[in-house]
N, C-alpha and C positions, 0 to 999 in steps of 0.2 A: 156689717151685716145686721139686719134687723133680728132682736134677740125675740126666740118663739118659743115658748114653754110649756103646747097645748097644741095638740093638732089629735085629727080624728083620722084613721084610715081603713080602707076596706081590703083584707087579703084571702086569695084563695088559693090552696093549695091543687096540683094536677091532681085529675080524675086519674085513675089506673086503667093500662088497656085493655081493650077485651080479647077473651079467648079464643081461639081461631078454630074450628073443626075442619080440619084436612085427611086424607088417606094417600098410600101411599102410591104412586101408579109407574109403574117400574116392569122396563119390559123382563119378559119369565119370571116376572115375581107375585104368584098367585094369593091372594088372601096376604098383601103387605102390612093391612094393620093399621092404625090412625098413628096421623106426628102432626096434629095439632098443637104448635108449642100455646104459651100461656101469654097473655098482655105483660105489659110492662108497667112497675110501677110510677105515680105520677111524682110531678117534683115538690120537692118540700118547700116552707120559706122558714130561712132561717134569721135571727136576729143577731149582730154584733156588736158590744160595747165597742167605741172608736175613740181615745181619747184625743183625736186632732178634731173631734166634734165638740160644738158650745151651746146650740140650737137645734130645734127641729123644725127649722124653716122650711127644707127640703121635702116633709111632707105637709106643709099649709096649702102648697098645690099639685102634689101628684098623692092622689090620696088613692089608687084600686092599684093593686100590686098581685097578679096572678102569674102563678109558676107553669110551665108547660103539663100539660097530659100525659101519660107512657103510651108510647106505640103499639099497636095492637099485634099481635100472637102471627105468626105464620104458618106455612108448611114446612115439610121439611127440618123438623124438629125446632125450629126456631123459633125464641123467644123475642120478643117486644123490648125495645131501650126502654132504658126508664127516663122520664119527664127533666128533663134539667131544672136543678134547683134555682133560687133566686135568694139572696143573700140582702135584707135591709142593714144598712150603718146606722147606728144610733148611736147619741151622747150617752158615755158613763153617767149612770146618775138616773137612766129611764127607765118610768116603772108603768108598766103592760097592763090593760084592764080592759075587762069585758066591757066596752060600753054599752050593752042591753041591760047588765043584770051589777054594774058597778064594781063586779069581784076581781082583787087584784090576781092576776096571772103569774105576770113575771117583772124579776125587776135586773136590771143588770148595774150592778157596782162595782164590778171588775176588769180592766182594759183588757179588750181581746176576749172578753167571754163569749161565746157562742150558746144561742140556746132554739129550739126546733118550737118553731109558737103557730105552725100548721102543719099537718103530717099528708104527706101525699096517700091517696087510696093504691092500694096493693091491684096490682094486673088479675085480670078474671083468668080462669084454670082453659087451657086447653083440651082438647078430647082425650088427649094423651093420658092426662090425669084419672080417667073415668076408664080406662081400660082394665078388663077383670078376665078372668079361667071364661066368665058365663054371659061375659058382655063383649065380645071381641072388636066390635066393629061397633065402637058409642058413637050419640051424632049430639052428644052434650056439650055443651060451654057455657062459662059464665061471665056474663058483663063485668068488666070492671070496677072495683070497687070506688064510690066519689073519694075527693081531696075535703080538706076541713076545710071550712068558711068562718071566716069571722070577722067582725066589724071591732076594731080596736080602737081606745084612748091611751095616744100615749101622753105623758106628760114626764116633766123633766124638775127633777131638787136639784138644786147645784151641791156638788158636793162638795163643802168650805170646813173650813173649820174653826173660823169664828164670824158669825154675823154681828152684824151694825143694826143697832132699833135702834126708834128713837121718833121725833115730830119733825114734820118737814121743814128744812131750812135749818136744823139742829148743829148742819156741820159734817154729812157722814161723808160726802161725796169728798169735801176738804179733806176730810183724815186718809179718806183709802189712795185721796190722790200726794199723800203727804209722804206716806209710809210704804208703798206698794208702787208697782210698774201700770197700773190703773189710771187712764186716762177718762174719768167720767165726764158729761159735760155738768158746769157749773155757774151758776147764775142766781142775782140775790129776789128770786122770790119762788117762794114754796112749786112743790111737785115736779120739779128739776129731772130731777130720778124716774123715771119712767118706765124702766126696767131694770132685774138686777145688775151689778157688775161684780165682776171678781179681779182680788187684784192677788198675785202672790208678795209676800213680803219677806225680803230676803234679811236674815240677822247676821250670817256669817257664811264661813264656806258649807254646806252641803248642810244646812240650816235655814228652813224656811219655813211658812205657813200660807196658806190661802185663808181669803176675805172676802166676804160675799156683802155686797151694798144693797139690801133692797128700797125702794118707792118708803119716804116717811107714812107711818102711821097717825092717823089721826082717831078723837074719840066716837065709835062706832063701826070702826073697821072691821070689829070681830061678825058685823050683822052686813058689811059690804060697802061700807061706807069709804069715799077717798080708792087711792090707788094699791094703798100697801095690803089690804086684806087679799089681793090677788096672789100675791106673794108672799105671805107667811109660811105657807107650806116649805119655802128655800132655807128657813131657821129649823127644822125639823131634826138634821140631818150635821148640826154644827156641835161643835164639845163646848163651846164660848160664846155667850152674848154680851156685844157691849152696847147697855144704854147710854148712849151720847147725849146729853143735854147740854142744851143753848143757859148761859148763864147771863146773856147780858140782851136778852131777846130785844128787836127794836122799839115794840111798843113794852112802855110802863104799866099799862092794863094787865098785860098778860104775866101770870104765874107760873112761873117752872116749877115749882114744887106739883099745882095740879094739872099741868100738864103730863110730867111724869107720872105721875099716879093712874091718870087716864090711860098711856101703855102700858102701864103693868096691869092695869083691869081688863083689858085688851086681849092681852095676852093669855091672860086668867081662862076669859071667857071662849078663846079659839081653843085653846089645846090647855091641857092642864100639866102634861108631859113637858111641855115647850116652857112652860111658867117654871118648872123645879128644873129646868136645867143649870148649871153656872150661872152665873150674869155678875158681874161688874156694870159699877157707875164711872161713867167720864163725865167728865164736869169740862164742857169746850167755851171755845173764843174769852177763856181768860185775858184775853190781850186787850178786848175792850173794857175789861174791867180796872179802875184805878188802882195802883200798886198797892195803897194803904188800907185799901177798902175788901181785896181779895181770899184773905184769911177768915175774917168777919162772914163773909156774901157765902164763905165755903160751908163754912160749919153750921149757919142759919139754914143754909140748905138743907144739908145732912141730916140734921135734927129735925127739920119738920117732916120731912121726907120719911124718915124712921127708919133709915137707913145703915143697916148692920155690917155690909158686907164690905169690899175693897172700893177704897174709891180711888180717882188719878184725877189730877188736874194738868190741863193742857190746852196749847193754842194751837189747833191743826193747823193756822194759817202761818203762824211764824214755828212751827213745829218745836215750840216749847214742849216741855215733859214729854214728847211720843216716844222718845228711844227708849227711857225705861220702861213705859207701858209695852212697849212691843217686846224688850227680854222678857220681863213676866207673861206673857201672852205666851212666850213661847215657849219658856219652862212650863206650863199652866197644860198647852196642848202635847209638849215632850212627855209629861206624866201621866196623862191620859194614853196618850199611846203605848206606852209600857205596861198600863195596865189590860186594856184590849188584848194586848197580844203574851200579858202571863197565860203558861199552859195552864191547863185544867187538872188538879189534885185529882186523883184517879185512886177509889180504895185498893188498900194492896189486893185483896179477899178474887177483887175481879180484873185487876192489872190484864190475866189472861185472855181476856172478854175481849180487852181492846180490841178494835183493827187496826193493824198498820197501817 
């Protein structure tokens, strides 16, 4: 399935019905009275996270999605159905915006969430409603109330919890397909990657992580240059970045120290949030490097690089070093989710405030 992470669509919620003015006509029943009931309201659209969803291809071509009307009021005391609703599936991970005014709406990050992102208009009042001691016989009604309209952007973050940076042909598509059930395609020359993938990576029983691969960056992606700056937004959203680095790149021109320095400037420049997340260095295709020469090529790197933080060395292709990289990955996201999910100190003073 062609992966879609942007799609436009148009939704309107039912109009509500109108009011009906009837009286009542009933043999020997003089002065019976109005039983105009009331319209009926229209139907809503609702939105649900679906997590058997990974795309929003489904809306690239059906993009007007409108819910039915309410039925309009009758005699005979009778009310109007209300409008059947209409229910869109979205991937977990989709987040809702105005596309006129660019304001986020809604985002859904939770499988099975349901959330109302058009509200159907309420049925118009019957005469019945309008009956008084000084009005006995009203000949009012009112139209039904419209459904909301709106013209939406949805768009989709994968929600991973470590991304892959890095410059194209770096190796990332190799590792997720090393370590993960991730089948990317793979081929030696740059822009491979076309769009994300996710792979999960299983460490043990009921132990695992997601891995989101996006399109390599190159220097200018923060201004739209190259494929990857379409997809940075997918790193937003992760606990873990691993910058992958080619350490035995084909051509001898080219410098992996200012390469790498070009995604971190990158990265700097798109989001500054995204820059101070976690990040580790991988240091890949150690395997084309000479055994003698490995430890030397490691530390020259490191050091021009200025580089503080963890580093690994590995060959995604003969998956040297990856298993310990992948336990520390996973103790790394194990500890971050423990902290997410400490409860919140609560002073005792207002303990009582809480809600349950």
């Amino acid at each position: 399935m062609k992966f879609v992470d942007e799609a436009f669509i148009d939704i309107a919620a039912g109009d509500g019905g109108n009011g009906c003015v009837s009286f009542r006509h009933e043999k020997y029943k003089e002065f019976g009275g109005p039983n105009g009931g009331d319209g009926g309201r229209g139907g809503h659209v609702f939105a649900v996270a679906d997590p058997n969803l990974n795309t929003l291809v489904d809306y690239r071509y059906s993009r007007r999605h409108e819910a039915k009307r309410g039925e309009h009021g009758m005699g005979s005391d009778m009310f109007g159905a209300a409008g059947t609703d209409i229910t869109l599936k979205m991937p977990v991970g989709t987040i809702i915006t105005d596309a006129e005014t660019g304001e986020v709406l809604y985002e859904l990050l939770t499988p099975g969430e349901v959330i109302t992102i058009a509200k159907g208009g309420d049925g118009g009042f019957g005469n019945m409603r309008f009956k008084s001691a000084i009005n006995r016989a009203p000949r009012q009604k009112t139209p039904g109330w419209p459904g909301e309209k709106k013209n939406l952007k949805l768009e989709l973050k994968v929600l991973a919890d470590v991304g892959l940076l890095g410059m194209p042909n770096a190796g990332k598509s190799t590792f997720i397909t090393a370590v993960s059930n991730a089948r990317p395609k793979i081929a030696d020359y740059p822009f491979t990657t076309l769009h994300p993938n996710l792979g999960v990576v299983r460490v043990g029983p009921e132990q695992s992580f997601v891995v989101a691969d996006i399109p390599g960056l190159i220097e200018g992606a923060s201004e739209g240059a190259g494929l990857g700056h379409q997809f940075l937004r997918h790193l937003q959203r992760t606990r873990l970045l691993l910058h992958i680095v080619d350490l035995a790149p084909f051509d001898d021109a080219v410098d992996p120290v200012a390469q790498a320095k070009a995604i971190v400037n990158e990265l700097k420049k798109y989001d500054q949030q995204l820059y101070n997340k976690p990040r580790w260095l991988v240091l890949n295709k150690l395997d084309m490097v000479p055994a003698d020469e490995r430890e030397a090529r490691v530390k020259d790197f490191v050091k021009r690089f200025k580089w503080k933080g963890p580093v690994f060395e590995i060959s995604a292709l003969t998956r040297e070093g990856c298993e310990p990289l992948i336990h520390a990955i996973f103790r790394h996201v194990q500890s971050e989710q423990r902290t997410e999910n400490e409860p919140v100190e609560v002073d005792p003073r207002f303990a009582g405030d809480t809600p349950a």
